[in-house]
ZAMARGU-4260 file (C-alpha; in steps of 0.2 Angstrom, whole numbers, plus 5000, padded with zeros to 4 digits):
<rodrens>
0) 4823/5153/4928 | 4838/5145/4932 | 4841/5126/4933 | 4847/5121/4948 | 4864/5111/4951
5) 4854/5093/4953 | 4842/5095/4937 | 4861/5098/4928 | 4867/5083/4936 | 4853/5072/4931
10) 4854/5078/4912 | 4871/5077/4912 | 4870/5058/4917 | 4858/5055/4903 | 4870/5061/4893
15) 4883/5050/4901 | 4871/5034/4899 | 4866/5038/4879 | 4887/5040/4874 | 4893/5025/4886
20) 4878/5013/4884 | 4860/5013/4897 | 4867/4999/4908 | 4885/5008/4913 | 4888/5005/4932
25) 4886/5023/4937 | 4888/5034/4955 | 4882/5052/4958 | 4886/5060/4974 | 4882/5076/4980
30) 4897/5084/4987 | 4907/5101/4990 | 4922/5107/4984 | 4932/5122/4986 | 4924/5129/4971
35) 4908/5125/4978 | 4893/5113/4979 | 4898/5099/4966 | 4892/5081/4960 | 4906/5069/4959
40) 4900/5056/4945 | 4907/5040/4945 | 4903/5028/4929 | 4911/5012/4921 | 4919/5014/4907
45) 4915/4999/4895 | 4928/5004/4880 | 4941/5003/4892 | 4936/4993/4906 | 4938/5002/4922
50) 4932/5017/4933 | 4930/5034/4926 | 4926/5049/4938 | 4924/5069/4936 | 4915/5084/4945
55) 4901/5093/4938 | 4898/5108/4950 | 4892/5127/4946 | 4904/5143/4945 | 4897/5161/4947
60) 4880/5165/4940 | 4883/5174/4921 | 4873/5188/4916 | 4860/5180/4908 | 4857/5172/4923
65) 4864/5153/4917 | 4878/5143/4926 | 4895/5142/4917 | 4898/5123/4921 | 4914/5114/4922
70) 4922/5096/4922 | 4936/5091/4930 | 4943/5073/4929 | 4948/5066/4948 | 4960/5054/4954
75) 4952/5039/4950 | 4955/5042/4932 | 4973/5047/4930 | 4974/5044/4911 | 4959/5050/4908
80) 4965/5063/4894 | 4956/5053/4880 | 4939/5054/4891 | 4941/5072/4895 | 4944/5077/4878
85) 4926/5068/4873 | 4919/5080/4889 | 4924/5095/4883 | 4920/5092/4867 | 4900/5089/4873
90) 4902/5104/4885 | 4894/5115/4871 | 4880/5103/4868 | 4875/5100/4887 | 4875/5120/4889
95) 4861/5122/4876 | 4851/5106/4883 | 4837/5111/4895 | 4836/5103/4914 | 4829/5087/4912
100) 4833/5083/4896 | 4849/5077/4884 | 4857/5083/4870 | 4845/5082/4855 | 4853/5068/4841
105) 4854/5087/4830 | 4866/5092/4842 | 4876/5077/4844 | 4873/5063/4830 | 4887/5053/4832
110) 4880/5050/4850 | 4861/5042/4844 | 4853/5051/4861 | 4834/5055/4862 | 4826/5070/4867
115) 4820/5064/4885 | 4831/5058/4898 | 4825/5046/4912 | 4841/5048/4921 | 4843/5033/4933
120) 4856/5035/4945 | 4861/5033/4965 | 4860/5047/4975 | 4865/5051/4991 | 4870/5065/5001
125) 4886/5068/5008 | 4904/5064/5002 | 4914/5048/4998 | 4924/5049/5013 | 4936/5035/5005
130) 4945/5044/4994 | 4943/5061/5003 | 4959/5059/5011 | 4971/5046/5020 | 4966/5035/5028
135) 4974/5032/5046 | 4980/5016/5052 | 4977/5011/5071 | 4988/4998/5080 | 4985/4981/5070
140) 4997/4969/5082 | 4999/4950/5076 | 5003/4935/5085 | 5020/4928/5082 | 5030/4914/5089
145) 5042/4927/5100 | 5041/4942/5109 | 5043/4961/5107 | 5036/4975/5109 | 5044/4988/5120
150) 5050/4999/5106 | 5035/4998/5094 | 5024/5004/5110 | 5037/5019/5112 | 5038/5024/5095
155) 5018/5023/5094 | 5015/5032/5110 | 5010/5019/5120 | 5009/5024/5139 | 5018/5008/5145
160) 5031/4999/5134 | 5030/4980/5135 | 5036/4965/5127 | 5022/4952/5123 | 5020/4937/5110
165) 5011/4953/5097 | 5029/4960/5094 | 5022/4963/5074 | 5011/4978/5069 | 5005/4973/5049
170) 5001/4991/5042 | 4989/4993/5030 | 4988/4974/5028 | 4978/4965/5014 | 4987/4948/5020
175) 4980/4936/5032 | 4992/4932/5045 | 4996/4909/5046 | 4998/4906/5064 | 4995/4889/5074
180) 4977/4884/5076 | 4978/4891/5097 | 4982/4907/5091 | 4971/4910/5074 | 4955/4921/5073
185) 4947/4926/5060 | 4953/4944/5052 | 4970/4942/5059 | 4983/4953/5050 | 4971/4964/5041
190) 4971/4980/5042 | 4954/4990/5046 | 4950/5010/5044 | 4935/5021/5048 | 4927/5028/5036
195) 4911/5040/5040 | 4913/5034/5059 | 4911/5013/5052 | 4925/5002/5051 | 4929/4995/5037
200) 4941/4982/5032 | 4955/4988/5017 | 4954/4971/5010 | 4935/4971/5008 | 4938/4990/5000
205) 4951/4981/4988 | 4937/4967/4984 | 4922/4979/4980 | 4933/4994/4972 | 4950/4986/4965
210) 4956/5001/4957 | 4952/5014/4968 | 4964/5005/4982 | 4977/4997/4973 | 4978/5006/4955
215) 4975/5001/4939 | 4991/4995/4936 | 4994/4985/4949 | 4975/4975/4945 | 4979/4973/4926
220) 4993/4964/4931 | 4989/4955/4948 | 4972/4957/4950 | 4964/4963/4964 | 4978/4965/4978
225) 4990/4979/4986 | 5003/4967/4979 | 5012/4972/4997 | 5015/4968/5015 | 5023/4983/5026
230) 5026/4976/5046 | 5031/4986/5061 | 5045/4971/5069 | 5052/4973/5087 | 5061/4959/5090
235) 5064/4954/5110 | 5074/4941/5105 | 5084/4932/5091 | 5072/4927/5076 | 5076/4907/5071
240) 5085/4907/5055 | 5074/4904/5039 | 5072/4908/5022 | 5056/4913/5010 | 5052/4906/4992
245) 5056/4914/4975 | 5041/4918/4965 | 5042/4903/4952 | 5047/4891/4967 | 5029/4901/4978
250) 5019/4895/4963 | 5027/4878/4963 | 5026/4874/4980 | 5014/4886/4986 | 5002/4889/4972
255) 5004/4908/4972 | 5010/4920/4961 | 5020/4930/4976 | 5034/4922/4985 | 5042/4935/4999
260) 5057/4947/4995 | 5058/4957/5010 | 5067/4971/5016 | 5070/4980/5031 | 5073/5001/5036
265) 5080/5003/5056 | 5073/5012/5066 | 5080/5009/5083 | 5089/4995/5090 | 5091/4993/5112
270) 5102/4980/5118 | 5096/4964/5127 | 5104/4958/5141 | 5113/4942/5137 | 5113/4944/5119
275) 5123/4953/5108 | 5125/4970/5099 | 5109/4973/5088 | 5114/4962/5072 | 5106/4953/5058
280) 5112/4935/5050 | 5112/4936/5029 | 5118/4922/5018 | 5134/4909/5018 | 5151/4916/5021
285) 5156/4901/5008 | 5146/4890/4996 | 5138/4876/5008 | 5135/4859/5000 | 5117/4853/5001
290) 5120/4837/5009 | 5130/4847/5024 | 5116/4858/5026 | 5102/4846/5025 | 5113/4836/5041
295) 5113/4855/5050 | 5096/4854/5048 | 5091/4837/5054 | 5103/4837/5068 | 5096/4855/5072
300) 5112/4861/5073 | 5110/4881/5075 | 5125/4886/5080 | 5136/4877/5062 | 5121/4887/5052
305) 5126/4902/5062 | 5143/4902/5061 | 5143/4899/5042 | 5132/4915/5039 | 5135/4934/5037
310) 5136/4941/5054 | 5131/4962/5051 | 5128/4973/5065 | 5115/4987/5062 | 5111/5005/5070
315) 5097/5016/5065 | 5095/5023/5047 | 5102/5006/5040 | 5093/4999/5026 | 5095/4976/5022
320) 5088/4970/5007 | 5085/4952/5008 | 5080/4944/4991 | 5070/4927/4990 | 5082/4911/4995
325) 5094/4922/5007 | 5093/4912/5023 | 5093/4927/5035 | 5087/4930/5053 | 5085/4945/5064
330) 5094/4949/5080 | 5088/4954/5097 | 5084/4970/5100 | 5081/4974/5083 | 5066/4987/5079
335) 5063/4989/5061 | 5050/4991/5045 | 5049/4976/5037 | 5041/4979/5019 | 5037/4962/5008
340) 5026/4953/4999 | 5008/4950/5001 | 5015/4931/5008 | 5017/4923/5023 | 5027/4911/5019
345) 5041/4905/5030 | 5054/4889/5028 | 5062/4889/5045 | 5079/4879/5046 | 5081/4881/5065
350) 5066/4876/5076 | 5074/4868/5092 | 5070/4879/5105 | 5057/4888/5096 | 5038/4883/5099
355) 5039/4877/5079 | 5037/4858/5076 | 5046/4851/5063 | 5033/4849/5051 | 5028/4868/5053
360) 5046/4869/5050 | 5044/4866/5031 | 5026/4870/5032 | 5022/4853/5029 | 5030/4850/5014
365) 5044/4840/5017 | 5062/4844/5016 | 5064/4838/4999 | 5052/4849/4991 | 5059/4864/5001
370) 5076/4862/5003 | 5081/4870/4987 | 5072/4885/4992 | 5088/4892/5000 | 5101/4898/4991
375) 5117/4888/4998 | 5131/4899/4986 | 5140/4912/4994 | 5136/4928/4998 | 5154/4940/4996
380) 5160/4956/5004 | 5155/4963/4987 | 5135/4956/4989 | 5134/4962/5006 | 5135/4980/5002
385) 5123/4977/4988 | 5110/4969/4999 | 5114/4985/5012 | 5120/5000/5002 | 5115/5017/5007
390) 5100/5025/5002 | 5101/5037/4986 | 5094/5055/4982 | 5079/5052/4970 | 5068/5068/4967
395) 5071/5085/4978 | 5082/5094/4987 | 5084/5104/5005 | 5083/5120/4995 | 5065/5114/4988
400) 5060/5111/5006 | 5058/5092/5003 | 5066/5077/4996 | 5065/5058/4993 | 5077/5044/4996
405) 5077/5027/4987 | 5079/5014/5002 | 5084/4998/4995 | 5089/5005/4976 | 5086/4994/4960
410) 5086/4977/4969 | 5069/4979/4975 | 5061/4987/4960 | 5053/4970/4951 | 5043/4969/4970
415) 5042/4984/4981 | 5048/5004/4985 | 5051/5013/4998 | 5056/5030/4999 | 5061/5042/5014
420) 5054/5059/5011 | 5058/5073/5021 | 5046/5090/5023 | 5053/5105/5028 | 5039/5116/5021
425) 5028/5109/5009 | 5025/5096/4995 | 5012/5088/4984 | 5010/5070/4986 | 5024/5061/4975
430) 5015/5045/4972 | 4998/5046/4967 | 4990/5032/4956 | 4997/5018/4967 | 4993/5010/4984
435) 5005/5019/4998 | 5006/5012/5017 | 5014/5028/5026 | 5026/5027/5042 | 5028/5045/5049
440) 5044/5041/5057 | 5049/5061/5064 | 5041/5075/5067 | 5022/5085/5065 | 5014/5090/5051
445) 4998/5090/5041 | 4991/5080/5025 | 4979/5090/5018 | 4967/5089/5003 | 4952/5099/4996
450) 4940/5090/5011 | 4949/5092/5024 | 4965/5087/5034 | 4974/5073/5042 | 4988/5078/5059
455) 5004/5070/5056 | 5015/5067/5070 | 5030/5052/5073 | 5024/5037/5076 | 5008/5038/5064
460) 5006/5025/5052 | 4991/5029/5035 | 4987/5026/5018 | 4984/5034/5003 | 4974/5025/4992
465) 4977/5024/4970 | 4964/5036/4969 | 4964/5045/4985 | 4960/5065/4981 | 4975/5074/4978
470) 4988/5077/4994 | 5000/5093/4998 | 5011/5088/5012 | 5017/5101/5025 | 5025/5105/5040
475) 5041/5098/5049 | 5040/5080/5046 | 5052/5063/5040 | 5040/5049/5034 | 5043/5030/5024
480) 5032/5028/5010 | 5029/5009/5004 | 5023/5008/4988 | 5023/4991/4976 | 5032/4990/4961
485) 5024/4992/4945 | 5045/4983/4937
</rodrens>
């Protein structure tokens, strides 16, 4: 008589529990694949310390009535290749074993497994809709001190355009957004999904499955973040000019191991009346001395900061890296993604005017401890294209039917990525094993994976998770993919 698919799953995870040890953390889910009904097993592996997963699932009955069986490793174990090879190697003794029971010690000494096999395990039907496939991103607007809007709410469809005091959208956010006391709730800047029609908040799916979200990487050396903050910014107005910590100055002042390099990709600027072009302010024209600066600041004198800064105009497609210490400020009219560091910390040098007392100013740590946060040398003709060089060709070509660009280049590799990858056809997810906040900035298309599909179009925002199932990307589409670094 044949066995059925479940009594293989059950003594296959007896198995699992003699050669890992009987108290391994272990998952069974019923589930379908293409090739049919299948058991995703998840289990802890102790020798190495994080989560291993594969498919057990039946092929086409054999002659003799019996299933041929097969293992597959999934994305949740990417360098699983010493784990696989101990699979195969017991395939031949779990064949011979009958439903019900594991492999005898005979068949497999070196494992030290009984005859009987009191499988204990969770069970429960239906898929793990986590990792099926990306996950979308609604809308998730954040207070902020100005106002915007107008083209965020174009470029996400939004029925009627308006500026309001929510001008920042935080995608795929793991970061809790620091605002005044009048304007704080809880949750505020974290992102949420649905998953299986519940919400569910990313940072709580980082907290209970570390690996899975972020990848092991970025966990063996950060611990349990995305290690990155990716922001929709439409700014109706001039930003104040302000600065963000290093990392060794963050864990000074700050007590964190993240300061906030950030960077920004145009999308689309507009001009607002009574203000200038669409422009950004980066850096000292010449070395400033710290006592002169500290006078600017006291006497709140914005237009001497100002006019002693870089002065760049920008237009869609341009790409500003803006490393810790640059003071730096964003013009009117201004619509851009802003990738950074899980922080939210800013230093603001110019408050008058702004609805920013002067102890928020320095976030209450006084000038003294903060000043030195800003870098006061020079930033050259020479720097300025470095901080806004062109992005360059990385993988693909047009003749492929896709292609990636590197945004920002080598200066943002010990923090973040971002790429520009454009479909024309198709294309198997390029960055699997790591954390991805996704921007679909033109066109339609379709991400797809073994259980089921995801409609793309501009103005679309998702995530792909480390260990999301794997991704083909197809259709006509331009997208950002924010990734940290693993520099």
């Amino acid at each position: 008589m044949t066995a059925s698919l479940d009594e293989h799953a059950h003594a296959y995870v007896g198995y699992l529990q003699r050669i890992s040890g009987a108290d391994t953390p272990m998952i069974v889910t019923e589930t379908r694949l293409a090739a049919g009904p299948a058991f995703h097993i998840e289990l802890f592996d102790q020798a190495r310390g994080r989560l291993r997963a594969m498919y057990l699932f039946d092929g086409p009955a054999a002659d003799d009535g019996t299933f041929e069986r097969y293992l597959l490793t999934c994305a949740a174990a990417p360098d699983a290749e010493p784990f696989w090879k101990l699979i195969a190697g017991s395939a031949e003794v779990f064949a011979a074993a009958e439903p019900g029971t594991a492999p005898s010690p005979e068949a497999s000494p070196a494992s030290q497994v009984g005859a009987s096999c009191p499988a204990s395990l969770w069970h429960r039907g239906g898929v793990d809709e986590l990792l099926d496939l990306p996950l979308r991103l609604p809308p998730n607007r954040v207070y902020r001190f100005y106002r915007g809007g107008v083209l965020m709410d174009r470029f996400r469809g939004a029925p009627e355009p308006e500026d309001t005091v929510f001008p920042e959208d935080w995608v795929g956010s793991t970061t809790a957004a620091i605002n005044p006391p009048e304007h704080t709730y809880a949750g505020e800047g974290l992102s949420s999904v649905e998953i299986g029609g519940e919400p569910a908040v990313i940072a709580d799916l980082l907290a209970e499955r570390p690996e899975e979200v972020a990848g092991r990487e970025i966990v063996e050396r950060y611990g349990p973040t995305t290690a990155l903050l990716i922001k929709l910014l439409d700014a109706g107005s001039r930003l104040p000019v302000h600065v963000h910590p290093t990392r060794d100055l963050a864990r000074q002042i700050f007590d964190s191991q993240f300061g906030k390099a950030e960077a920004w990709a145009i999308l689309a600027t507009r001009q607002i009346p009574g203000a200038p072009s669409p422009r950004v302010w980066l850096g000292f024209k010449d070395d400033v001395p710290r006592e002169q600066l500290m006078t600017w600041i006291d006497e709140q004198d914005a237009d001497a900061i100002r006019g002693a800064m870089n002065e760049v105009e920008v237009k869609p497609g341009d790409a500003v890296f803006v490393r810790p210490g640059l003071l730096h400020a964003t013009g009117a009219g201004v619509f851009l993604v802003e990738a950074q560091e899980p922080t939210d910390f800013s230093i603001v040098a110019e408050h008058k005017g702004y609805p920013i007392t002067p102890e928020e100013a320095h976030m209450f740590k006084g000038w003294d401890t903060v000043l030195d946060i800003i870098d006061r040398a020079a930033v050259d003709a020479d720097g300025l294209a470095t901080l806004c060089q062109a992005p360059s060709r990385v993988a693909g070509n047009v003749t492929e039917g896709w292609y990636e660009d590197d945004v920002w280049g080598a200066q943002s590799d010990p923090f973040f990525k971002a790429y520009r990858l454009v479909v024309d056809g198709s294309v198997a997810w390029p960055h699997r094993g790591v954390y991805s906040v996704v921007i679909v900035t033109g066109g339609f298309g379709v991400a797809e994976t073994a259980h089921g599909r995801l409609e793309l179009k501009a103005g679309d925002t998702f995530a792909v998770l480390a260990a999301t199932a794997p991704i083909t990307i197809s259709g006509d589409l331009e997208m950002l993919v924010t990734t940290p670094s693993f520099v």
